[in-house]
Structure formats: C-alpha cells, structure tokens
N, C-alpha and C positions, 0 to 999 in steps of 0.2 A: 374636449380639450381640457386639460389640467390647467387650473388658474396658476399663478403664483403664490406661494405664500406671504403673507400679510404680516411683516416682521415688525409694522408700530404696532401691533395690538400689547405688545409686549415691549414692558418698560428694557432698557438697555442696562446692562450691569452697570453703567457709570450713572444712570435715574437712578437703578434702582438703592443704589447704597447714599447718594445724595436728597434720597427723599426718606431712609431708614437715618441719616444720622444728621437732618435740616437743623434742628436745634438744640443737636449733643455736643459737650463739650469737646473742642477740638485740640486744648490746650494735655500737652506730652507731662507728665510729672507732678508731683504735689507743688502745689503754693502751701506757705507757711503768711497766715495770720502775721504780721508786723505792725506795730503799731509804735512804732518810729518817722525817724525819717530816715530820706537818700538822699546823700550831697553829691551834687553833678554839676556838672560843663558843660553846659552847650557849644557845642565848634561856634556858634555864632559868635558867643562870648566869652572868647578861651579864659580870659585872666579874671571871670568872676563867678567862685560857686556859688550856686544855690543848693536849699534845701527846699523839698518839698514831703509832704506827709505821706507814708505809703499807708497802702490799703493789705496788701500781701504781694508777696515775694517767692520766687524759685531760683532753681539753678539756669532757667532761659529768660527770665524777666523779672519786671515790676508790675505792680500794677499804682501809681503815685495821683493824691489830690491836688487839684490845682484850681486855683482863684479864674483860669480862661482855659478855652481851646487852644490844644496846640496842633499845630498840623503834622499829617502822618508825612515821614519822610524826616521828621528833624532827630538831627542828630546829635551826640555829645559821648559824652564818658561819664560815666558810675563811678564814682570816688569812691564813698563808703556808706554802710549802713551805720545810722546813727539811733542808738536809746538810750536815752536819760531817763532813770529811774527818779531820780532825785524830784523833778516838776513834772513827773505825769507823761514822761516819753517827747517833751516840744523841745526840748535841747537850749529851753529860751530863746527860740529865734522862732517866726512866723511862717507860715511857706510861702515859697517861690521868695523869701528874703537873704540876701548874700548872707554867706556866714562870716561871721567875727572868728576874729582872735581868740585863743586862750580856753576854746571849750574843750580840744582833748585833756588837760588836765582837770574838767572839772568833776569832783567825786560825786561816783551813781553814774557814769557815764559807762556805757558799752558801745563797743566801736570795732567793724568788721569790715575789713578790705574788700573790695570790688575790683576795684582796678579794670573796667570793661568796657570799650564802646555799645553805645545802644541805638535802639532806631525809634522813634514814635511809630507804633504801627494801627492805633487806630485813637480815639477820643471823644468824650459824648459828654454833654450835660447831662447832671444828675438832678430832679426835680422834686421841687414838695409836693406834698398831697395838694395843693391847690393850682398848682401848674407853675409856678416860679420856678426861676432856675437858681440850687442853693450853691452849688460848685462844680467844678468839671473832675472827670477822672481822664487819666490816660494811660492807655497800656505800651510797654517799655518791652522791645526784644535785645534783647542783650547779644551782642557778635562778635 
C-alpha cells in the first residue's frame, strides 16, 4: 500500500518566503536622511502643534525622536517639514514642544508642506551602551 505523501517535510511557499525575508527590510521606497523637524496634530490635540526631530523621511512616512512611547494606532496630521539652517536644523523650539509664532519668517528657514494624516504604527526605546533608555523613536505612515 502506497503511504501518503508527507507535505510538512516541505516548508509552504508562505514559510518559505517569511523565513527568506525575517529580517529584510520591508519598508517600499527611499527614506531621505532629515535632520529637521515635523510639525504635527495629534487628533488628540487638534488646536496645538507640535514639533518633533525626524530621523528620516519618505513619500509613506516618518520616522520622528520623541522624549516617550507613543502608542501604535495614534493618530494626527503632518503639517510640515521644518529646517532651519540658521541654529543647526532645531528651529529653536525643543521636541514634542508647541510651536510659536513667527518662525516661517525666520531667515535659514526651509519649510515643505505635508498636509497628510498619519498613523503611529510601531515605537521602541532607543538605548545607551549601558542599557538606559536615551529617547524613544516612532515610525509615522502617512494615509
């Protein structure tokens, strides 16, 4: 009598391409280096932007430094990208701090419309070589 064939000895097309691309990047398009900031809205907090420091940037997201975790699901709007050449790219404002008045006129400034809602979709602490935690990053998809 003929056995049946033994179809786990053989990883499945969906194993086998999730164990060929486990720690390849999954991210679609260049990021571009920025070393500005994003001024955004949290739906939370319609009526107060903040800036936070990006890390890099695409046409589907961010990737922005942040002083805490934020959790995946939170939502908001992308104003603009902001670089101030003039003090080293901080726009004189801190992150995660509202923004003031009166910085699109100020000279050395570069400033690029976004106009997009986003989604937190994942966030980690970043740690020193001694295990402290120095800042958090979060990654932004833009929809």
């Amino acid at each position: 009598m003929e056995s049946a064939p033994d179809h786990r000895a053989e990883p499945s097309g969906f194993e086998s391409t999730s164990a060929a691309i486990g720690g390849a990047e999954r991210r679609r398009g260049d990021r571009l280096e920025f070393q500005g900031w994003l001024v955004l809205v949290w739906h939370h907090r319609p009526g107060e932007p903040m800036r936070y420091q990006t890390v890099d940037v695409s046409e589907t997201g961010a990737r922005i430094r942040t002083t805490c975790c934020h959790p995946d699901g939170m939502t908001g709007t992308a104003i603009e990208l902001v670089a101030d050449f003039a003090d080293g790219g901080n726009g004189g404002v801190g992150e995660g701090h509202a923004c003031v008045g009166g910085a699109a006129t100020n000279h050395g400034v570069q400033r690029v419309p976004i106009r997009r809602s986003f989604i937190v979709v994942w966030s980690r602490a970043i740690r020193r070589d001694e295990g402290r935690i120095d800042h958090h990053e979060a990654g932004l998809r833009f929809i």
